[in-house]
N, C-alpha and C positions, 0 to 999 in steps of 0.2 A: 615596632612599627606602629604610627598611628591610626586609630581607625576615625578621625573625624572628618569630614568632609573638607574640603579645600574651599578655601573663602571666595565667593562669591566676587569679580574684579567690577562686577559692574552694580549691583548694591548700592554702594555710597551714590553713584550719580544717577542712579534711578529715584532714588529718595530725594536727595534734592529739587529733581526735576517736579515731582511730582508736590511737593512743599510750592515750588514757586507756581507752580499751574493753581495751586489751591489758593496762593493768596492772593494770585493776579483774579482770582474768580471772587476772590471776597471772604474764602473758606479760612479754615483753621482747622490745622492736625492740633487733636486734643485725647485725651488720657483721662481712663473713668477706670474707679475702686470701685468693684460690688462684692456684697459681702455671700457667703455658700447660698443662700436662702434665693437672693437674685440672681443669681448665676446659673440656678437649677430653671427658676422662673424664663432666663433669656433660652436654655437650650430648649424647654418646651415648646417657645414660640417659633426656634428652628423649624425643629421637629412638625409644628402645624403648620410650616410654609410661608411665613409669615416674611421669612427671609432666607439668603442661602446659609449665610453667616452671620454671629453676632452683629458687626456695625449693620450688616445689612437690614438687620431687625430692627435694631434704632434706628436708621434713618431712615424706614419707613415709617414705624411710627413718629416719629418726628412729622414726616409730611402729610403723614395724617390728622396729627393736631389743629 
C-alpha cells in the first residue's frame, strides 16, 4: 500500500495562474542557490521577524534597498 499523498489535481493550474498574474504585473518567478553559510544567515532573519518565510525575507529586503 502506498503511503504518499495523492497528487494535488489543482497544483498545475494554480501555478500557472499565479506565473501569468506575475508577468501581466511585470514580475518573474526566479530561482536562487545559497550556499549552508547563507542559508543559516536567511533563517536568522526568519527568526528576527524580518519575514514569515525565506522569499518573504528577500523581498523585504529587497524593498528596503
Amino acid at each position: 500500500m502506498s503511503t504518499t499523498k495523492p497528487k494535488d489535481p489543482t497544483a498545475a493550474k494554480r501555478t500557472a495562474e499565479m506565473k501569468q498574474r506575475l508577468v501581466a504585473e511585470g514580475g518573474k518567478r526566479m530561482s536562487l542557490n545559497l550556499d549552508g553559510k547563507r542559508v543559516k544567515k536567511l533563517n536568522k532573519l526568519v527568526k528576527q521577524g524580518i519575514g514569515a518565510d525565506h522569499s518573504d525575507v528577500i523581498r523585504n529586503l529587497i524593498d528596503e534597498a
